[in-house]
C-alpha positions as CSV (number, residue, x, y, z in Angstrom):
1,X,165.5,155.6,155.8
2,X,163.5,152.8,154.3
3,X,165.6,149.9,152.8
4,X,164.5,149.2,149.1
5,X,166.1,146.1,148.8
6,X,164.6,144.6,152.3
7,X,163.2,140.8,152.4
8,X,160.6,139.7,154.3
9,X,161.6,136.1,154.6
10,X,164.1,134.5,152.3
11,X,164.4,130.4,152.0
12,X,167.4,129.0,152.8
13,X,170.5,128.0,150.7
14,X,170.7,124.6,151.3
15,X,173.6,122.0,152.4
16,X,176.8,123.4,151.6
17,X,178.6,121.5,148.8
18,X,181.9,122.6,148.1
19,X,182.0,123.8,143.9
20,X,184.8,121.7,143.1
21,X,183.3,118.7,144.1
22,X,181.4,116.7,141.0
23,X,181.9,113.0,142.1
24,X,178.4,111.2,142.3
25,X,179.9,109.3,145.2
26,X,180.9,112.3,147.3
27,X,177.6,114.5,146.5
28,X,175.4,111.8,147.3
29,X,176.7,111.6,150.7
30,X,175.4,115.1,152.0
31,X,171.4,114.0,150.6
32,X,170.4,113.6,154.2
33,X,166.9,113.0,153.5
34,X,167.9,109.7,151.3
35,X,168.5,106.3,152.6
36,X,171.8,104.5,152.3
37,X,169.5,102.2,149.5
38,X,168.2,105.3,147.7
39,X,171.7,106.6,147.8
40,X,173.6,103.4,146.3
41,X,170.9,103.1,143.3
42,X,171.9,106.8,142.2
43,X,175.6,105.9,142.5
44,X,175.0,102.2,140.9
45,X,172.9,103.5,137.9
46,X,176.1,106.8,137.6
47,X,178.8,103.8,137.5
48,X,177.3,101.8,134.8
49,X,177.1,105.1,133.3
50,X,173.0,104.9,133.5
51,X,172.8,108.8,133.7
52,X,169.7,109.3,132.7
53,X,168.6,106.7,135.1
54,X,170.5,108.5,138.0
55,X,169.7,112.5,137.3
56,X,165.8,111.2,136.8
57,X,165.7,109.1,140.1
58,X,167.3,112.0,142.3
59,X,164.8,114.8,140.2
60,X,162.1,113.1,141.1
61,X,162.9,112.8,145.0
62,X,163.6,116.3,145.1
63,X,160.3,117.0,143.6
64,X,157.7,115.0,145.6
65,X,159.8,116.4,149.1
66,X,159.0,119.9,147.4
67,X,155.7,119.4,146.7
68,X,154.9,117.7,150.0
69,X,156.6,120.8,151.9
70,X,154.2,122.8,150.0
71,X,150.9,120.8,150.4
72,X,151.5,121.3,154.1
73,X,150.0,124.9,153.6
74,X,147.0,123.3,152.2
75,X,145.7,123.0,148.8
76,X,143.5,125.5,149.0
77,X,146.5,128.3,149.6
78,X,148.1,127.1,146.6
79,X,145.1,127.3,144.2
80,X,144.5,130.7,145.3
81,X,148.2,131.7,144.8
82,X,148.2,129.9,141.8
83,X,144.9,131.6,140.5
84,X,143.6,128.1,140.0
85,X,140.0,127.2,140.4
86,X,140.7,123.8,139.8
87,X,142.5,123.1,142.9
88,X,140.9,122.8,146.2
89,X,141.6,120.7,149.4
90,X,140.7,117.2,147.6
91,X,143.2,117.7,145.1
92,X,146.7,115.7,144.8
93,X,149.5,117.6,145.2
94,X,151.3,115.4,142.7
95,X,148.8,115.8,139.6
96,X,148.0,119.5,140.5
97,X,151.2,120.9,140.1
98,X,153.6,120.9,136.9
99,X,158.1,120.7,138.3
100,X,157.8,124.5,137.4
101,X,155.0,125.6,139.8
102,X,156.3,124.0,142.2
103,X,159.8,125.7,141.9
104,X,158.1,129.3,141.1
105,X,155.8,128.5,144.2
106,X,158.8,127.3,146.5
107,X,161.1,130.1,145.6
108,X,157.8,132.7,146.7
109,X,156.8,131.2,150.0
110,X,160.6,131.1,151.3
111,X,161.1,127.1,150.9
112,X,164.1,128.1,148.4
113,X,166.4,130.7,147.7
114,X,166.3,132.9,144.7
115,X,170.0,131.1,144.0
116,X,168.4,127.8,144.9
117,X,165.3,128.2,142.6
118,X,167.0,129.2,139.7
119,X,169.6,126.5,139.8
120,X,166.4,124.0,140.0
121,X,164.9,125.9,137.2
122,X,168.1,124.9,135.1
123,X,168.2,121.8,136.2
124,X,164.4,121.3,135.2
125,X,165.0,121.9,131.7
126,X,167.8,120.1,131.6
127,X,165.4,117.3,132.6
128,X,162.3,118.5,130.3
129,X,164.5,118.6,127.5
130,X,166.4,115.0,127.9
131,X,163.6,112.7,128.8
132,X,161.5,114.3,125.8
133,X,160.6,113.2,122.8
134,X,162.3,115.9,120.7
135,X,166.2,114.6,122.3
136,X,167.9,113.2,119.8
137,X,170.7,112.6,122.2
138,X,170.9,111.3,125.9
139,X,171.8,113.2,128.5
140,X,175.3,113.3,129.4
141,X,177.2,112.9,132.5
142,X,177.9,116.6,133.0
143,X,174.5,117.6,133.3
144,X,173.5,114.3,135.1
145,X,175.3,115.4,137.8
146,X,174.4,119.0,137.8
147,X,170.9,117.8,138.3
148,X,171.7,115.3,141.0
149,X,174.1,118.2,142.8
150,X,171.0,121.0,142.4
151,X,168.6,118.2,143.6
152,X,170.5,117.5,146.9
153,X,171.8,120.6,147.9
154,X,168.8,122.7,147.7
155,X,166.0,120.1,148.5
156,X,167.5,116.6,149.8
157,X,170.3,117.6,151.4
158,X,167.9,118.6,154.2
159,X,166.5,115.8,156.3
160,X,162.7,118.2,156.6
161,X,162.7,121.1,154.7
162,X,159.9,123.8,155.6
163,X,158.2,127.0,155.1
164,X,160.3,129.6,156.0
165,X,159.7,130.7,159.7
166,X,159.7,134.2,158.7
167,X,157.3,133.6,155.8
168,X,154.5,131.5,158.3
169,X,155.1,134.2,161.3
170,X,153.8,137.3,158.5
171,X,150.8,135.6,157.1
172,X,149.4,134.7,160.5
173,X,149.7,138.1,161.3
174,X,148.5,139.2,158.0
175,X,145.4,137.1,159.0
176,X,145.0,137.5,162.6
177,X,145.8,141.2,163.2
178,X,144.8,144.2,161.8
179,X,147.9,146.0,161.3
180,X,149.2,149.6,161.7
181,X,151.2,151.6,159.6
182,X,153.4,152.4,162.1
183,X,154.6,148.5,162.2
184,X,157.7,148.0,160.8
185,X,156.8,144.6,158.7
186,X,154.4,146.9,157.3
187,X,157.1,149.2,156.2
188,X,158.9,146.6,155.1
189,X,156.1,145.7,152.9
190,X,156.0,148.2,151.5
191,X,159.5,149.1,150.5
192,X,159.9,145.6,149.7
193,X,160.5,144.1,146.0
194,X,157.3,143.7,143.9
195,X,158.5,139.7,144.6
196,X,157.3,140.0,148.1
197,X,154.6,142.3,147.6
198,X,152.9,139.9,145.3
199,X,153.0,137.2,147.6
200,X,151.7,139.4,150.4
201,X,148.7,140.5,148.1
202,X,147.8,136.8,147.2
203,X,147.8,136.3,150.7
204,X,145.0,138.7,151.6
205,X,142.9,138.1,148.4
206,X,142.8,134.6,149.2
207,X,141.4,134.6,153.1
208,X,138.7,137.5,151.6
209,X,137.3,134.7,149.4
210,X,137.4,132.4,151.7
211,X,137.5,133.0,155.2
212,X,134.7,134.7,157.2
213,X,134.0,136.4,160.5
214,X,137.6,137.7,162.3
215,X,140.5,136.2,159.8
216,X,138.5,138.2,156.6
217,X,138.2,141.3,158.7
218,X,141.8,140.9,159.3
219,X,142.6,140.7,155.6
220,X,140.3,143.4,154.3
221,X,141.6,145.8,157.1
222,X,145.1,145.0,156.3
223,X,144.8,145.3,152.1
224,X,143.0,148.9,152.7
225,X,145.8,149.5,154.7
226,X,148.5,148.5,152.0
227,X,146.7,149.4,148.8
228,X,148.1,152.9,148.6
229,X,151.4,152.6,149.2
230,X,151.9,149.4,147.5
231,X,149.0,150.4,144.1
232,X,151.9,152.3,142.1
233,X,154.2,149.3,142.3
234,X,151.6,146.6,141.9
235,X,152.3,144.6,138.1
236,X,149.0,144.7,136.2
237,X,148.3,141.5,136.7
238,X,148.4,141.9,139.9
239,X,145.9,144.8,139.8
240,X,143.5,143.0,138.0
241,X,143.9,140.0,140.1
242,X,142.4,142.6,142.6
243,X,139.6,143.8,140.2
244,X,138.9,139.7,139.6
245,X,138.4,139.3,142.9
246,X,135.8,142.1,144.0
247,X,133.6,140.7,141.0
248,X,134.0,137.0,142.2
249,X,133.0,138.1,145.9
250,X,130.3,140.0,144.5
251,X,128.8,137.4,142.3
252,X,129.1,134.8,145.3
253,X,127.1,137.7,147.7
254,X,129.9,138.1,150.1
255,X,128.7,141.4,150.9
256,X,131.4,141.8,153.4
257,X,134.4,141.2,151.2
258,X,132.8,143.1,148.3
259,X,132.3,146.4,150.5
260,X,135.6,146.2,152.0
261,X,137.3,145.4,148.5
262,X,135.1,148.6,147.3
263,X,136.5,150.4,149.6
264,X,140.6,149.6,148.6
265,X,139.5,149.8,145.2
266,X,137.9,153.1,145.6
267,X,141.4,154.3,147.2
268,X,143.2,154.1,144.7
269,X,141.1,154.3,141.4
270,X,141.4,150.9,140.8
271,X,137.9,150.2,139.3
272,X,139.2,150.0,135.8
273,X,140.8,146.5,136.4
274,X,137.3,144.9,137.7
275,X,136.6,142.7,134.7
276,X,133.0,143.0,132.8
277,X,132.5,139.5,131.9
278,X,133.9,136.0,132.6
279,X,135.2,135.5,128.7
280,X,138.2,136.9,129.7
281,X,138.6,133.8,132.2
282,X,138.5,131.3,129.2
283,X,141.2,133.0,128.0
284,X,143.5,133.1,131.3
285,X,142.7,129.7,131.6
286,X,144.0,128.3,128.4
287,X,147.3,130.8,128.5
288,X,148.0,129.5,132.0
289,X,147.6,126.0,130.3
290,X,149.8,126.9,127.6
291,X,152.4,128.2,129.6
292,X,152.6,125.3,132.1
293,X,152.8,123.2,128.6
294,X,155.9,125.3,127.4
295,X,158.1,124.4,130.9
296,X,156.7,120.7,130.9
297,X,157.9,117.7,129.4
298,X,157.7,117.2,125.8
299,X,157.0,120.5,125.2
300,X,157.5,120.6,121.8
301,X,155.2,117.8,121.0
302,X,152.5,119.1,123.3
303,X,152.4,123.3,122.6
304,X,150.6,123.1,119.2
305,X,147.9,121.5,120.8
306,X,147.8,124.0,123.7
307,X,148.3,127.3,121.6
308,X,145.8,126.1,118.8
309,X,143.1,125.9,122.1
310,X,144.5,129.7,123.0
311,X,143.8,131.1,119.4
312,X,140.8,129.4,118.9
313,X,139.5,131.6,121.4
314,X,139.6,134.4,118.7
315,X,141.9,137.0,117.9
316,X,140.4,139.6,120.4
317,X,141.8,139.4,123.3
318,X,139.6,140.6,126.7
319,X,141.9,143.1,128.4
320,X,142.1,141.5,131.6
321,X,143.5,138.4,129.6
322,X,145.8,140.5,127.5
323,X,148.7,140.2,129.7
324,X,148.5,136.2,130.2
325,X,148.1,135.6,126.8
326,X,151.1,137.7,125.4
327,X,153.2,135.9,128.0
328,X,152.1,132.5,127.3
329,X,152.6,133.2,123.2
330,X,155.6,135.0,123.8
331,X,157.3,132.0,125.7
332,X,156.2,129.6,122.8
333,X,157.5,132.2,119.9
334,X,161.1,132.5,122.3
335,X,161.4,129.1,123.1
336,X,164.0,127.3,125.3
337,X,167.9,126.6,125.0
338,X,167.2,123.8,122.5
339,X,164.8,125.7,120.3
340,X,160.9,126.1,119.7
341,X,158.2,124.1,118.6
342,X,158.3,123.9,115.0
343,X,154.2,123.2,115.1
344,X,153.5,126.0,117.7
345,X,156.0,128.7,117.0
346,X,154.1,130.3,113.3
347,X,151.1,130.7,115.2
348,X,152.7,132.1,118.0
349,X,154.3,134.5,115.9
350,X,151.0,135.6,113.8
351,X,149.3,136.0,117.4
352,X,151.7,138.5,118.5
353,X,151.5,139.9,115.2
354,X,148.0,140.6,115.6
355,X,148.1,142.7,119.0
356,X,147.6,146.1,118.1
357,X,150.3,148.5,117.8
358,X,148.5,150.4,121.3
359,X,148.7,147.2,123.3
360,X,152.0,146.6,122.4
361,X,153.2,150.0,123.7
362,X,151.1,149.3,126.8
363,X,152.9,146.3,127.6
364,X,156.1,147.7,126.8
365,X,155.3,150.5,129.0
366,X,153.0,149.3,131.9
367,X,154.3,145.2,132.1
368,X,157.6,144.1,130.5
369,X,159.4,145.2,133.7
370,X,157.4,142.9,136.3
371,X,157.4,140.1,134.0
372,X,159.2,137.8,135.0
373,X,158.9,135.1,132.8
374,X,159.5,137.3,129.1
375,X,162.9,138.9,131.4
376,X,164.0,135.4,132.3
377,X,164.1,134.6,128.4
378,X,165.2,138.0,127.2
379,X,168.7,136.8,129.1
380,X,169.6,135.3,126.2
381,X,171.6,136.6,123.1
382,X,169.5,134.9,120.5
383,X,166.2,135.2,122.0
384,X,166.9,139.1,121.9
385,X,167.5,139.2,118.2
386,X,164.5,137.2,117.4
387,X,162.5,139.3,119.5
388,X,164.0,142.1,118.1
389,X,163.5,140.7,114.6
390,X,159.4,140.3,115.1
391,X,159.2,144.2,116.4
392,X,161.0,145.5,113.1
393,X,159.4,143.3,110.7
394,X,155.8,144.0,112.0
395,X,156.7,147.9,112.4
396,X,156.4,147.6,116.1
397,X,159.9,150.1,116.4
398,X,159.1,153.4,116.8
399,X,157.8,153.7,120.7
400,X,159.1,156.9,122.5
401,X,157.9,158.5,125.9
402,X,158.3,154.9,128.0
403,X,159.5,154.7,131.3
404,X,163.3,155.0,131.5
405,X,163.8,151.7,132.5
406,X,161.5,150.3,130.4
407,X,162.5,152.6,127.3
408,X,166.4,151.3,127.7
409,X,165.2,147.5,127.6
410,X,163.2,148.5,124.1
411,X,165.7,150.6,122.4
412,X,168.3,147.8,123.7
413,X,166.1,144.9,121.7
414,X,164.9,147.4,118.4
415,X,168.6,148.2,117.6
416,X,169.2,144.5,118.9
417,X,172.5,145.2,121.3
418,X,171.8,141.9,122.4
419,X,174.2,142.5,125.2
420,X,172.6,145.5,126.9
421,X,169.2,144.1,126.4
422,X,171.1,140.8,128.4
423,X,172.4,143.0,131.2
424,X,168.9,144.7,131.4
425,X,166.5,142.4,131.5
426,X,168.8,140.5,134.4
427,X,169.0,143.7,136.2
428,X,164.9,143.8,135.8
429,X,164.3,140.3,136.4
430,X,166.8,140.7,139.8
431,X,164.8,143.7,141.1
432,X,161.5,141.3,141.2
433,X,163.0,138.7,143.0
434,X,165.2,139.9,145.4
């Protein structure tokens, strides 16, 4: 019987640092990748009660060993699983990603755990958020240290951290063998979370627009393999990340990868997500910006800018953009644990306000349970109720006939039982990642 709940590959947990242990002195000791000199300064700045100093110094660490684990793969990959055009094998590692990619990134090619990336992800707000410009207070010892412990025992407690074994042995087979259904990574595949098969997808779409000769017959064989067992579970995004790509292969006259994408697109009737025109790239581009903006430092200060760029666009959205750009509003109208962007957050709301009752129900129906990013803010009472507060006020209560799952979530948020929609949306959000 096929295992729903099967994972692929699965980055590790770290050093072990017992829970009751929050002395600076005795969780420095187990960052193996540090020098005694790099270890004293975080202790020195922690005694003279420099936290800030201390959580910053052992952040930052943590983040260029990340990033550098992740560069090994080549800059290339991570554009393409990124969806960024602006990143190709020149690029720096340091300037190309935001502390949030990198953590998303790490936590989907098997560097961290699923435990491990969403301490970091606390920890990176914590850090966004105290080192801004809207902290009116400076950060105290208790989070300084949950920082410092997150930092060590997940990235610098390791003397070389690396892509998961498990994770590097699938994607050269992914790219070096055409597979059989028969094979049981392939059933794993495709019994796995919508976490894994995501990754596996970006995988094959990025060697058919860029490799050539054996390694994209490899891929094309191996998504026309896939594509029907995998289409039904696919996020739209995803799906149209698909579509994106048979039109960028075909504009570029790779008749090869356009015929073989044809083909897996043909499968499954998937020609509905192969965008028409590039305007609905401007409008990725500049959510994608915003987004990175919201989980960045000073994010407060720097959202109206971003979100004035995304509505300037105008107020009709492309449909292959539609998704991206009621995330990256949405996460500006929710904000974080210390609030929202006074600037940003009215024309976030009177975006949202504008989507049309149809395209709200789609995305209640067809995306709110793959994404993510909305699910990781909906587990949070107050961010419930204000969501819950926009769908009444601009009449947007009334949906029936959803998917169960996804029908629970909006009843839970409409009648705003904040604690149900909670205990949903983790449930959701768990079910993508693990």
């Amino acid at each position: 019987m096929s295992n729903n709940n099967v994972q692929l590959w699965q980055g590790p947990d770290g050093v072990m640092i017992p829970s009751d242990v929050n002395d600076t002195n005795q969780i420095v000791s187990y960052a193996n990748s540090l020098t005694e000199k790099q270890k004293n300064q975080i202790v020195a700045a922690f005694q003279i009660k420099a936290y800030d100093m201390a959580a910053e110094y052992a952040w930052k660490k943590a983040m260029v060993k990340l990033k550098e684990t992740l560069a090994t793969l080549g800059m290339k990959f991570i554009g393409e699983m990124l969806g960024r055009t602006d990143i190709d094998e020149y690029s720096s590692i340091d300037t190309a990603l935001t502390d949030y990619t990198t953590i998303e990134l790490a936590e989907q090619l098997g560097v961290v755990s699923t435990t491990a990336a969403l301490k970091l992800r606390q920890s990176n707000e914590l850090i966004t958020h105290f080192f801004s410009k809207d902290a009116t207070e400076e950060i105290d010892n208790i989070s300084a240290v949950q920082v410092i412990k997150s930092s060590i025992q997940y990235i610098l407690g390791e003397s070389d951290i690396s892509i998961a074994i498990e994770f590097s042995n699938f994607r050269d087979r992914l790219l070096s063998e055409t597979l059989q259904l028969k094979d049981p990574q392939v059933d794993q595949v495709i019994n796995s979370p919508l976490f894994y098969i995501r990754t596996v997808t970006s995988i094959l779409l990025s060697s058919i627009k860029n490799d050539k000769g054996a390694r994209l017959e490899h891929s094309l064989a191996n998504l026309n393999l896939l594509i029907k067992s995998i289409w039904d579970n696919l996020g739209e995004n995803d799906k149209w990340n698909i579509g994106t790509a048979y039109r960028d292969v075909t504009a570029a006259g790779n008749t090869i990868a356009s015929a073989g994408l044809k083909n897996a697109l043909l499968k499954v009737g998937g020609f509905d997500f192969v965008p028409e025109n590039l305007r609905s790239v401007t409008f990725k581009k500049a959510a994608k910006e915003l987004l990175e903006t919201h989980f960045e430092m000073n994010n407060f200060y720097n959202e109206p800018l971003a979100i004035k760029k995304l509505a300037n666009l105008g107020s009709t959205i492309p449909a292959p953009a539609l998704i991206d750009c009621i995330q990256a509003y949405m996460v500006v109208f929710l904000g974080n644990s210390y609030g929202v962007s006074r600037a940003a957050y009215p024309i976030a709301v009177e975006k949202l306000s504008e989507i049309s009752r149809e395209r709200w129900f789609y995305y209640f129906e067809k995306v709110i349970t793959t994404d993510s990013v909305v699910l990781g803010k909906l587990m949070s009472s107050n961010k419930v109720s204000k969501f819950s507060d926009f769908l009444n006020s601009y009449s947007f209560n009334d949906f029936t006939g959803l998917p169960k799952d996804n029908q629970q979530l909006y009843d839970a948020v409409i009648n705003n039982k904040t604690q149900k929609a909670v205990a949903i949306s983790k449930t959701l959000y768990n079910r993508i990642k693990e």
